[in-house]
N, C-alpha and C positions, 0 to 999 in steps of 0.2 A: 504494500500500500504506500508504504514511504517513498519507494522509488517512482511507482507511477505517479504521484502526487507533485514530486517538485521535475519529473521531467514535460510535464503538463504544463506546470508554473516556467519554467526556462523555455518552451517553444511559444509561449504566451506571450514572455518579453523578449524572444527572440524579434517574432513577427511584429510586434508594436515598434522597438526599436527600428527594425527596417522601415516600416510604413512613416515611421514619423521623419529619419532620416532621409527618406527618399521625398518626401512631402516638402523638406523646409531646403533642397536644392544641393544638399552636401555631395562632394564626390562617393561614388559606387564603392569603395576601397574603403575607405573611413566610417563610410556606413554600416560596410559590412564584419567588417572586425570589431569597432566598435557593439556591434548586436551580436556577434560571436562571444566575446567579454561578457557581455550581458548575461548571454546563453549561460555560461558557465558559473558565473557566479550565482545567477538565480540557482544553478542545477547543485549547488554545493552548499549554499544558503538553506535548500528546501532540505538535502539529505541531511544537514544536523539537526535542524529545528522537526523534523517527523523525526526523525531519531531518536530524539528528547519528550517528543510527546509518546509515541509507541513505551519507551522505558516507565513516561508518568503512569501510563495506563495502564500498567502491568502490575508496579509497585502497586495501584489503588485497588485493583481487583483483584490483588492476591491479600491485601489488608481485609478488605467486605468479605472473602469468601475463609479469610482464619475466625472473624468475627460471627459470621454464621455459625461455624460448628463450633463454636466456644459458646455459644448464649443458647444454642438449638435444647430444644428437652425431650424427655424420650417421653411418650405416649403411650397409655395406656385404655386396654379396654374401656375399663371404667369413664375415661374420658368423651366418648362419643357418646 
């Protein structure tokens, strides 16, 4: 998920960068390295930052699911 996530976000800014660099007259070469640059860092930005969230979400769901079976009670006939 992490990887398709931020290589989604880097062809995102890829294509803006080109569009807007090609829009406001700059040479083809400056445009396109420039949104290369982009490309990369958007794609290196996203894999830390999902990286970081995948880890959040792992530590919280392995906390809620120790906290279930430490508070859970056992059941008995009598109870229904």
């Amino acid at each position: 998920m992490t990887k398709r996530l931020s290589a989604v976000m880097a062809l995102i800014v890829f294509a803006f960068c080109l569009f807007v660099g090609m829009r406001t007259g700059n040479p083809f070469s400056s445009t396109v390295g420039r949104a290369v640059v982009a490309l990369f860092a958007t794609l290196l930005l996203g894999m830390v930052i999902g990286t970081m969230g995948e880890k959040m979400l792992e530590e919280n769901l392995k906390q809620q699911e120790e906290k279930l079976k430490n508070s859970s009670t056992k059941s008995e006939a009598t109870d229904r």
